[in-house]
C-alpha positions as CSV (number, residue, x, y, z in Angstrom):
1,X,123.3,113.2,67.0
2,X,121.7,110.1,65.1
3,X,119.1,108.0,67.1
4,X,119.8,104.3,67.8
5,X,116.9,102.3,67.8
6,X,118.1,99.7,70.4
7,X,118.4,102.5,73.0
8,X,115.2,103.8,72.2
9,X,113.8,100.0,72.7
10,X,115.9,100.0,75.7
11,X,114.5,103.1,77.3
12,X,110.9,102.0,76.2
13,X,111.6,98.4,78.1
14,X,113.1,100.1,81.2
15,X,110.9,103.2,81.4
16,X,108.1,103.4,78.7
17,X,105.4,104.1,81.5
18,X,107.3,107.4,82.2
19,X,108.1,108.3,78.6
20,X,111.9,107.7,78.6
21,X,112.3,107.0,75.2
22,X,109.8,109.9,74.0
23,X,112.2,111.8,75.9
24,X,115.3,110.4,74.0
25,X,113.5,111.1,70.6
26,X,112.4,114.5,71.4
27,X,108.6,114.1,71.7
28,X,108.3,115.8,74.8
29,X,105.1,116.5,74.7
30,X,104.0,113.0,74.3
31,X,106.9,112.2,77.3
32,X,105.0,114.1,79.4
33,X,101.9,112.6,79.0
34,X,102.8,109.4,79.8
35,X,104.4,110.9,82.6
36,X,101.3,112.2,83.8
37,X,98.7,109.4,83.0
38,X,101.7,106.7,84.1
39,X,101.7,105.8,80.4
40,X,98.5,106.2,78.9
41,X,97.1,104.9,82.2
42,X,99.1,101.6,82.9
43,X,98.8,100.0,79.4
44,X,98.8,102.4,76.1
45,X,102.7,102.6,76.3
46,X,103.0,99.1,75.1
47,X,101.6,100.6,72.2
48,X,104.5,102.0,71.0
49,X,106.4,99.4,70.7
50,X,105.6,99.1,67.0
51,X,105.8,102.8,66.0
52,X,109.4,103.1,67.6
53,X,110.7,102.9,64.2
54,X,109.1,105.8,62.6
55,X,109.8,108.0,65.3
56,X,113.5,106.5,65.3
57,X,113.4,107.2,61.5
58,X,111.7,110.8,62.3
59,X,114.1,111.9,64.9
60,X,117.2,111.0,62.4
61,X,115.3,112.7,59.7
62,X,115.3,109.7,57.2
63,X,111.5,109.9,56.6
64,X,110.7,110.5,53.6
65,X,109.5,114.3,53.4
66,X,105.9,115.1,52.9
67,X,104.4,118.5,51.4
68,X,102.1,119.7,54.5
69,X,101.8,123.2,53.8
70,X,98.6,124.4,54.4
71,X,97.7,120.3,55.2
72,X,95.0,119.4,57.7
73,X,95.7,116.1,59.2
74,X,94.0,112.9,58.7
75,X,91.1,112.9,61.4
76,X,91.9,109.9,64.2
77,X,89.3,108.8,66.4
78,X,92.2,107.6,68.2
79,X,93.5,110.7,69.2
80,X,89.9,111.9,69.8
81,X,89.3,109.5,72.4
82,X,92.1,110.1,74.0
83,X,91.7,114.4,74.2
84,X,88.3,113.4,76.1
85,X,90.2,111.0,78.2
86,X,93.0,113.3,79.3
87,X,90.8,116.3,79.5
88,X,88.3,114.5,81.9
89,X,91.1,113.1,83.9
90,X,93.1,116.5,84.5
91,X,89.5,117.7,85.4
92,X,89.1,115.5,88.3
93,X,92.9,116.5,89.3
94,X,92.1,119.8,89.5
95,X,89.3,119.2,91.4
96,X,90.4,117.2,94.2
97,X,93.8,118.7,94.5
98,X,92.1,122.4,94.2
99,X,89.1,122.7,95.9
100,X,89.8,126.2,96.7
101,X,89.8,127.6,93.5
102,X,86.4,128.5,91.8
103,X,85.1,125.6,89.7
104,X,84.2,127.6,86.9
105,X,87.9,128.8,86.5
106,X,89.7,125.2,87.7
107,X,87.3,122.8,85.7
108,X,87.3,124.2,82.2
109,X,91.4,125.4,82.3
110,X,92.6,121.6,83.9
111,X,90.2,119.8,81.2
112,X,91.6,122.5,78.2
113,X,95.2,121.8,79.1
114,X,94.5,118.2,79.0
115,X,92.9,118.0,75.4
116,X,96.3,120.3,74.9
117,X,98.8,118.3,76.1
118,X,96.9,115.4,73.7
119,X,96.4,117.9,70.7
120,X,100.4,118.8,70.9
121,X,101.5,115.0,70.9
122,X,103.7,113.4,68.2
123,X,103.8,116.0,64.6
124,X,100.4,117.9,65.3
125,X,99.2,120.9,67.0
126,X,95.9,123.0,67.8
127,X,94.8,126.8,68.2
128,X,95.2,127.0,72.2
129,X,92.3,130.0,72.5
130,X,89.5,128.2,70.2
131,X,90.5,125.4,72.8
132,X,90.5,127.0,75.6
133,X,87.4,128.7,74.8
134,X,85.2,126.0,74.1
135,X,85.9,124.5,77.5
136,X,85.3,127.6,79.5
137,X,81.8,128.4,77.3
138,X,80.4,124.8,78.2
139,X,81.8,125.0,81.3
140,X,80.0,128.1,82.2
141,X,76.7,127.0,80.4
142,X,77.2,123.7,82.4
143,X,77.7,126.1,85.6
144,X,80.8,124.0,86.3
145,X,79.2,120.8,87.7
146,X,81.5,117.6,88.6
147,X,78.8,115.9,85.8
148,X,80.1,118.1,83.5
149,X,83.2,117.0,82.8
150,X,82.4,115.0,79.8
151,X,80.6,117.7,77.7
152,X,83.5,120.3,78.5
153,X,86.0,117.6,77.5
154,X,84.0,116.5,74.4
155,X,83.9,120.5,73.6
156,X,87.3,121.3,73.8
157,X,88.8,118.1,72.0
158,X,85.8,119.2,69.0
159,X,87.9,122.7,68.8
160,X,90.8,121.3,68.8
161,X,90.0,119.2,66.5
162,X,88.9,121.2,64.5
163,X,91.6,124.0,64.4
164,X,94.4,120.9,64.2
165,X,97.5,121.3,61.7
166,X,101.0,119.8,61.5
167,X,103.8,121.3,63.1
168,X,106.0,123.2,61.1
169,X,109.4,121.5,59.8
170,X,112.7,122.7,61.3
171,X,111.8,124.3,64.0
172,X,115.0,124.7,66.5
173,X,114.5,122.6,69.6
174,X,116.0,124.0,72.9
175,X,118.5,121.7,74.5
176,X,118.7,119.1,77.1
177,X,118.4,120.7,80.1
178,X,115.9,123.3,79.2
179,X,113.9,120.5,78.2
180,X,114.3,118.7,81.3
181,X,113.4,121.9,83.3
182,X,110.2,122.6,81.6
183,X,109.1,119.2,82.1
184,X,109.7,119.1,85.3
185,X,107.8,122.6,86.3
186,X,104.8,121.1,84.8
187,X,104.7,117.8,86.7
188,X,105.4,119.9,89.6
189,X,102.3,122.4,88.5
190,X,100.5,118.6,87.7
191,X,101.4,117.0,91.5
192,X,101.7,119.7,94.0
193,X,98.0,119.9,94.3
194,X,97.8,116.2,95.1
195,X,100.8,116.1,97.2
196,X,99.1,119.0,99.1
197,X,95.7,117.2,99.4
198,X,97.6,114.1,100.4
199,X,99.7,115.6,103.1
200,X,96.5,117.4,104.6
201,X,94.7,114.2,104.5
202,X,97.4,112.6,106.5
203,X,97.6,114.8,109.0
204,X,94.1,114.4,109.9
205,X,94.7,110.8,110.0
206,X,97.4,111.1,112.2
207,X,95.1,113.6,114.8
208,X,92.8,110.4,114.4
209,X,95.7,107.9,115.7
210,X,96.4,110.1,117.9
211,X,93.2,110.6,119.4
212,X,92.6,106.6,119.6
213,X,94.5,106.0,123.2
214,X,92.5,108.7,125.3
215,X,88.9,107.5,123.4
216,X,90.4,103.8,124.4
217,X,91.0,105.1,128.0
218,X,87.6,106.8,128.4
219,X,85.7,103.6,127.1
220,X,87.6,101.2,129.7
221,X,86.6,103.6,132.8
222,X,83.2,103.8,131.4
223,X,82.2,100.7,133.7
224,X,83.7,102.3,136.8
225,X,82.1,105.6,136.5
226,X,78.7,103.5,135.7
227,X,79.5,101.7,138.7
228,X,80.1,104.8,140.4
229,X,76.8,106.4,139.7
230,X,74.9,103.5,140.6
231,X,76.2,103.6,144.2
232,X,75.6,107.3,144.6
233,X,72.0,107.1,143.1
234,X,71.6,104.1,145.5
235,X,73.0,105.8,148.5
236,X,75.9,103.6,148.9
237,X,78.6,106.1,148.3
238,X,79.9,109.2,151.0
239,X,78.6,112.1,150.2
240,X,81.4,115.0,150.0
241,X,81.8,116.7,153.0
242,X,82.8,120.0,151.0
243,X,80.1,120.1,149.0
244,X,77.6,119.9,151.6
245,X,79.4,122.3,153.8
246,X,79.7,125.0,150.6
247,X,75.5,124.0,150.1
248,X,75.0,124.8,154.3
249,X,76.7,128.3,153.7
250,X,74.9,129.4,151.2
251,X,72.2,128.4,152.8
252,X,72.5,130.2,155.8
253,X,73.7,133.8,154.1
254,X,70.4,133.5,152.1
255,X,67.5,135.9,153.3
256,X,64.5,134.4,154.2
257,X,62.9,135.9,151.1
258,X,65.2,133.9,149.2
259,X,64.7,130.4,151.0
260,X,61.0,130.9,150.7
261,X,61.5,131.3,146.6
262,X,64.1,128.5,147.0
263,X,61.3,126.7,148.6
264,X,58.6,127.2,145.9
């Protein structure tokens, strides 16, 4: 089914930040990036305003055909900047919405999906091992410190980089809904760990609340019991009848041995 550039315009207008009209043209992979970073972090889908037509034109298959057989793309710092980006931001996902999982093992797989999910956007593609690889080797040398973020994300988008090709032509796409499903298991696999973390968060702010009207009762009886005190340090208060009848009983089924070591 042909593309129509007004409703790809129409879906960037109403829903670029989520990638709605990536989603119409088939880029999924750049849809869900843009779902994930809110489009490109607030502002980068506006970008694509002026390349709707080629991916219109792409999707129909009116572009004129290229030889890439064997073709390395055109290098784009562009696209560089943005695997560090991506890769440093699904770092700091994974470790504030996993803190339970080793950092040698969350770190460098969050930051190699990320310079992925950037590699894989639009007509190009990367080796996913050399990628993965790179980030887990300066990870390790880095012994997975929250500083290292940059170098494993500058590693990884270097591999990937340098292992990048073009997709190959004609390659059957699944349909709609299978589509739709695998996008949404990986926002789920993206935002569960941050719902999680948000939820757990909560609650302790809600024990907090909850806490505040018995620390607000015990700070408005701190002047009686002061007052209290005084008194009984003063002499002013009645001693407790009890108490001093429970202290003379003791007292008296003491030995003498044991007053005269009470008494020393």
């Amino acid at each position: 089914m042909a593309k129509s550039l007004l409703v790809a315009y129409g879906l960037w207008a109403l829903g670029g930040p989520l990638g709605l009209h990536h989603l119409y043209l088939g880029r999924d992979s750049h849809a869900l990036l843009w779902m994930l970073t809110l489009g490109g972090f607030g502002g980068a889908w506006l970008w694509d305003f002026w390349h709707l037509p080629t991916w219109v034109a792409a999707a129909n298959g009116t572009e004129v055909p290229t030889d890439r057989a064997g073709a390395v793309p055109a290098f784009s710092p562009l696209r560089l900047a943005g695997q560090v980006t991506v890769g440093m931001y699904f770092g700091l996902v994974a470790a504030l919405g996993l803190p339970w999982v080793p950092t040698l093992l969350a770190q460098p797989l969050a930051v190699g999906l990320g310079v992925l999910l950037v590699s894989w956007v639009g007509n190009q593609r990367t080796e996913v091992p050399s990628t993965l690889a790179a980030a887990f080797l300066s990870s390790l040398l880095l012994q997975g410190r929250v500083l290292a973020l940059l170098p494993v994300s500058v590693a990884a988008s270097v591999a990937a980089q340098r292992h990048r090709r073009y997709k190959p032509c004609g390659t059957p796409r699944p349909g709609l809904p299978t589509r739709l499903y695998h996008l949404g298991l990986a926002c789920l696999a993206f935002t569960a760990p941050l719902a999680y973390r948000g939820l757990w968060g909560a609650a302790g702010v809600a024990g907090t609340l909850l806490s505040l009207p018995r620390a607000a009762i015990e700070v408005l009886l701190l002047p009686l019991r002061a007052s209290w005190l005084l008194a009984e340090a003063l002499g002013l208060s009645s001693a407790n009848p009890a108490r001093e009848s429970g202290a003379s009983f003791r007292q008296s089924s003491w030995s003498k041995r044991q007053q005269w070591a009470y008494e020393v």
